[in-house]
N, C-alpha and C positions, 0 to 999 in steps of 0.2 A: 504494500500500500504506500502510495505517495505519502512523505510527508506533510506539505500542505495539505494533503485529504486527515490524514493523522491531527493537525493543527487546526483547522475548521471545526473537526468535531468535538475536541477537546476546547475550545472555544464557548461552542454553543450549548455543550455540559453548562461547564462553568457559568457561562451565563444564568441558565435554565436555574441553577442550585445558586446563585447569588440573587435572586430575585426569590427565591422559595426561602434562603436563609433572610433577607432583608424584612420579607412579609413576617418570617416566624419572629423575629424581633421585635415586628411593632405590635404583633398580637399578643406577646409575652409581659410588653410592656419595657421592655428592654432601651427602646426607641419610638420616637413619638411620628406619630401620622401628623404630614403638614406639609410646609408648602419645600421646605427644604429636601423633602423625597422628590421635586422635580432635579433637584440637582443627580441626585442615584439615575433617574429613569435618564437623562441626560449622557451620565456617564457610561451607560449601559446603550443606548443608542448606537454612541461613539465607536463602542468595543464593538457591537454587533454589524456595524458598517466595515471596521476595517478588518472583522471574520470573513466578510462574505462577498464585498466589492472590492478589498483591497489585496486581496489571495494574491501569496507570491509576490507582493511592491512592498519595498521597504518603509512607508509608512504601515503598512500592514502588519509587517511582521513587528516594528517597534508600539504599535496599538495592540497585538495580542500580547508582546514581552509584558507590555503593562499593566496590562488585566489579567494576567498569569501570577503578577507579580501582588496583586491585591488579592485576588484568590489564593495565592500562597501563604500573605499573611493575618491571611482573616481567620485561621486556627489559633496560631499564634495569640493574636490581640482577648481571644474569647477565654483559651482554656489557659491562660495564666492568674485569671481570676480565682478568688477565693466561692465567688457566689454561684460556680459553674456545678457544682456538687449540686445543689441545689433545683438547676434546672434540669442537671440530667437525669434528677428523681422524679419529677416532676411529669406529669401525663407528656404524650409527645417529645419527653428524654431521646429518646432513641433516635427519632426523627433528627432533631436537631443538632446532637453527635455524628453521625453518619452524613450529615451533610456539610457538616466543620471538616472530618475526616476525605471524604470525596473533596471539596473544594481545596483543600491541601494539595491532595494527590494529583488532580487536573492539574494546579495553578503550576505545583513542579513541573510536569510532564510538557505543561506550555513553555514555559521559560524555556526549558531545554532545546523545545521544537525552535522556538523562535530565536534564540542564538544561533541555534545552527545554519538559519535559515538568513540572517543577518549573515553569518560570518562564511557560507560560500559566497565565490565574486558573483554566482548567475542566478543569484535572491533566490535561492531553495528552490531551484527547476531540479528537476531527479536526471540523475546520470545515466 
C-alpha cells in the first residue's frame, strides 16, 4: 500500500476520534460548548483539507505532520492528570481511554508517515 494511501487514512482516523474525543469532553464537562469550539471545527477543516486535497504536496504532508503531532499529544496532556482515574471509572471509561490510546497510536504512525514523506526529494510519490 502507498504510503500517502497509509497517511490519508491515518488522517481521517484521527480526525474521526478527535472530534468523538473533543465531543466526549464537553459532554463530561471536561470543556465547555461555545463559541471557541469554532476554532477546533476550524482546525479540523484545515487538517481535513490538507488529508485529502493536498495528498502528496508538501503543505500537505506539513498539515498532516501537524495534526499527527496534536493527536500524538492529546494522550499525553489527559492521562498525566490526577483526575483521569476518575473518569476512567466512570460510565463511558472505556470509551474515552481507547480513544486517548488510538489517537496516540494514529498521531505517531502520522508523524512518521509525514517525515518520510517531507524528507524524500519527490514529496512521498512511491518508488
Amino acid at each position: 500500500m502507498k504510503r500517502s494511501v497509509m497517511l490519508t487514512i491515518a488522517s481521517l482516523l484521527s480526525i474521526l476520534l478527535f472530534m468523538l474525543h473533543v465531543t466526549d469532553d464537553i459532554v463530561r464537562g471536561m470543556d465547555k460548548a461555545g463559541p471557541a469550539n469554532f476554532i477546533a471545527i476550524a482546525i479540523l477543516v484545515v487538517w481535513l483539507y490538507g488529508t485529502l486535497v493536498l495528498t502528496e504536496r508538501r503543505p500537505g504532508y506539513i498539515i498532516t505532520l501537524i495534526g499527527g503531532i496534536m493527536a500524538a499529544v492529546m494522550p499525553v496532556i489527559h492521562l498525566r492528570g490526577t483526575g483521569i482515574v476518575n473518569v476512567v471509572k466512570s460510565s463511558g471509561g472505556f470509551f474515552f481511554l481507547c480513544t486517548l490510546f488510538a489517537l496516540g497510536v494514529l498521531g505517531i504512525f502520522s508523524i512518521i508517515l509525514s517525515v518520510r514523506g517531507l524528507w524524500n526529494p519527490q514529496w512521498g510519490q512511491s518508488r
